[in-house]
Backbone as JSON, one array per atom type, in Angstrom:
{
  "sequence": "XXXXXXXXXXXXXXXXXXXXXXXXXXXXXXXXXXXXXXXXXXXXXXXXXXXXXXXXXXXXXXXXXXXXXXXX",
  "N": [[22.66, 0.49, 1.65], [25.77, 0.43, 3.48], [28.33, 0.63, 2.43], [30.4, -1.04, 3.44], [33.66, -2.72, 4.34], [36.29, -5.21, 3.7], [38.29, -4.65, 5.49], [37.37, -3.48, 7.52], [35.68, -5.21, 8.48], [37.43, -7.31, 9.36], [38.99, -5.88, 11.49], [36.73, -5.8, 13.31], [36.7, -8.48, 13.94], [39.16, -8.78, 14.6], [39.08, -7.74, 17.16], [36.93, -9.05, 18.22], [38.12, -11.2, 19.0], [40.15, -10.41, 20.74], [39.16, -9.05, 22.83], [38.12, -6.94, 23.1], [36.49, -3.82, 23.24], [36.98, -1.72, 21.64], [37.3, -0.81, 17.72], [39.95, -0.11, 15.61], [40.49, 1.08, 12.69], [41.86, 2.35, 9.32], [42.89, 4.77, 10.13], [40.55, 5.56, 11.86], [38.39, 5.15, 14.68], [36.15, 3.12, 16.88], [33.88, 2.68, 19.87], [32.51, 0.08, 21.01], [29.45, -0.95, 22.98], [29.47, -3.03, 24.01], [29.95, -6.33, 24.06], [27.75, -8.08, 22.5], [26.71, -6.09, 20.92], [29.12, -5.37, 19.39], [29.41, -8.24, 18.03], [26.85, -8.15, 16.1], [27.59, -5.86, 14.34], [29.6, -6.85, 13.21], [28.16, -9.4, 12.08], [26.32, -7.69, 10.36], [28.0, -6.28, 8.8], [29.68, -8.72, 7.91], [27.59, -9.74, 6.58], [26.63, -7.89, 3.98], [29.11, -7.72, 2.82], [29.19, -10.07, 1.48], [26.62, -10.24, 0.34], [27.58, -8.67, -1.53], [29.37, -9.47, -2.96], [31.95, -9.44, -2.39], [33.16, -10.88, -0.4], [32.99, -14.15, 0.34], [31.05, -16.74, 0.56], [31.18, -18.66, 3.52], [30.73, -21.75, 4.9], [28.24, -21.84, 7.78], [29.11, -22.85, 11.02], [28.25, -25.64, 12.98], [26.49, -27.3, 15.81], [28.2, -30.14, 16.51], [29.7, -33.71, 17.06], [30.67, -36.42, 18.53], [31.26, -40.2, 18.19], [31.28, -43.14, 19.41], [32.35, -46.44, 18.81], [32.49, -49.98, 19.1], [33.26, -53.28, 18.72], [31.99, -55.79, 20.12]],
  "CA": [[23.86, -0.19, 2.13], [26.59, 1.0, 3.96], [29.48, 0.26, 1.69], [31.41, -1.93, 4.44], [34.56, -2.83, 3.71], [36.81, -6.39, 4.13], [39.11, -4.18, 6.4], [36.11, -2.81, 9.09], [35.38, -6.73, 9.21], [38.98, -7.83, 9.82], [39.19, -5.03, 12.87], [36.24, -6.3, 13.67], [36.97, -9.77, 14.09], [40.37, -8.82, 15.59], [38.55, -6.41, 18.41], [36.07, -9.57, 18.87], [39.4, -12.28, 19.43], [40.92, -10.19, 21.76], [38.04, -9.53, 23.51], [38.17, -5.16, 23.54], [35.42, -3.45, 22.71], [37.55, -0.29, 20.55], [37.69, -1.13, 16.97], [40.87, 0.79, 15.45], [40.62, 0.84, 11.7], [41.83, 3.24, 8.4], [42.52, 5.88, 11.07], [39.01, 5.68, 12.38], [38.03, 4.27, 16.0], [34.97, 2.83, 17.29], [33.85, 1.99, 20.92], [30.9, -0.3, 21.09], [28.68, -0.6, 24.3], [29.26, -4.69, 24.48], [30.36, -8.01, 22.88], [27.05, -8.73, 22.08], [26.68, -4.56, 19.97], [30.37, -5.79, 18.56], [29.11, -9.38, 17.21], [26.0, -7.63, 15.67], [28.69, -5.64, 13.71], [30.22, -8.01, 12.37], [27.46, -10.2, 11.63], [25.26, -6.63, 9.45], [28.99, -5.98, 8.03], [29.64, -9.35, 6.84], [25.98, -10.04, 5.21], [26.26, -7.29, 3.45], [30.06, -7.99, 2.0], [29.12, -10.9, 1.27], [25.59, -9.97, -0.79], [27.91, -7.47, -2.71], [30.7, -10.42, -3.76], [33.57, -8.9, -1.87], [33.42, -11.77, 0.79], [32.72, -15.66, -0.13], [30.13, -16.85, 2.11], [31.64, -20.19, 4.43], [29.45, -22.38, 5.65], [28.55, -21.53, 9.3], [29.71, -24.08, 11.57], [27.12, -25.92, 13.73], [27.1, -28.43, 17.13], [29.15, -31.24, 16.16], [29.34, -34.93, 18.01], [31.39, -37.88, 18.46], [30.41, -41.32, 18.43], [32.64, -44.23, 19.33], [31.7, -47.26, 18.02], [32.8, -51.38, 19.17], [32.69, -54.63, 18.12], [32.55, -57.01, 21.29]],
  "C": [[24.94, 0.84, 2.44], [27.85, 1.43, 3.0], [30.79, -0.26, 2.91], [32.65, -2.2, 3.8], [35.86, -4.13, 4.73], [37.85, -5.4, 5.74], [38.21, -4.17, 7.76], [36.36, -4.6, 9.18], [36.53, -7.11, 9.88], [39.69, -7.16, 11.39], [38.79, -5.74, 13.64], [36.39, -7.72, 14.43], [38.32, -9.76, 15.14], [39.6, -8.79, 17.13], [37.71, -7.7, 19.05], [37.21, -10.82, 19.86], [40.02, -11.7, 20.44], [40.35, -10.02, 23.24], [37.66, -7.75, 23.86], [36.75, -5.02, 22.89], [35.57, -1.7, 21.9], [38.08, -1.36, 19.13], [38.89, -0.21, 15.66], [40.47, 0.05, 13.19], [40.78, 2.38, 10.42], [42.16, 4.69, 8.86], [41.65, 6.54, 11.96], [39.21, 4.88, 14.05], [36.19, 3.96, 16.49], [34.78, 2.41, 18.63], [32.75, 1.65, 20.97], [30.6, -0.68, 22.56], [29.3, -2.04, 24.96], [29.61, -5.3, 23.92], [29.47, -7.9, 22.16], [26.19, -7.29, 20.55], [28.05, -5.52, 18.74], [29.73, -6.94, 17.52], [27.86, -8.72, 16.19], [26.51, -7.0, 14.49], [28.92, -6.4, 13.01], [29.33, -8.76, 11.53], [27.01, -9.47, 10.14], [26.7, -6.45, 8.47], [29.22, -7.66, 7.3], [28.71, -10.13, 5.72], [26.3, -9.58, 4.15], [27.75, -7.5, 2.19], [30.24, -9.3, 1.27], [27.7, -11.2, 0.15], [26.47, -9.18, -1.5], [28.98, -8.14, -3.56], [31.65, -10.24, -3.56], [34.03, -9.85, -0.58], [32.88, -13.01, 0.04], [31.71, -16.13, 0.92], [30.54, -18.63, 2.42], [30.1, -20.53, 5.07], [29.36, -22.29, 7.16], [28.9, -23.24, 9.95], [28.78, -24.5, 12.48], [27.54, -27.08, 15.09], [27.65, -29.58, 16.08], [29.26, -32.48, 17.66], [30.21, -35.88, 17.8], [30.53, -39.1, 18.94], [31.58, -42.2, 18.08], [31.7, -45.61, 19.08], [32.61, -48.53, 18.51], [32.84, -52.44, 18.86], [32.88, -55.58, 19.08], [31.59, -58.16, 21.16]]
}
C-alpha cells in the first residue's frame, strides 16, 4: 500500500469537479493523461483509505426511478 492520504483524495475529487486534469496537493503536482486515469485515482486511493479506517465507506449511489401513482 501506498499510504494515500484523505488530502490526495480531496485534490482529487476537487481536480475531478472542476474538470482539470493537474492535481495540486501538499506542494506536490500531478498531471494525469485523462478523466478516465483521474477517476481510477481516486477510486485505488479511496479503497485503500477506506480498508485502512481513515475514510468511512458510503454507500455508492445507484440508478434511481420515479413512479407516480393514481387513483381514478
Amino acid at each position: 500500500m501506498a499510504g494515500f492520504t484523505v488530502t490526495q483524495l480531496e485534490a482529487i475529487e476537487k481536480a475531478i469537479a472542476s474538470g482539470t486534469l493537474r492535481v495540486r496537493y501538499d506542494g506536490k503536482e500531478v498531471q494525469y493523461q485523462d478523466m478516465a486515469s483521474l477517476m481510477n485515482a481516486r477510486t485505488l486511493i479511496r479503497d485503500e483509505l477506506i480498508a485502512s479506517g481513515a475514510l468511512l465507506a458510503l454507500p455508492v449511489r445507484g440508478m434511481s426511478s420515479v413512479a407516480e401513482f393514481s387513483r381514478s
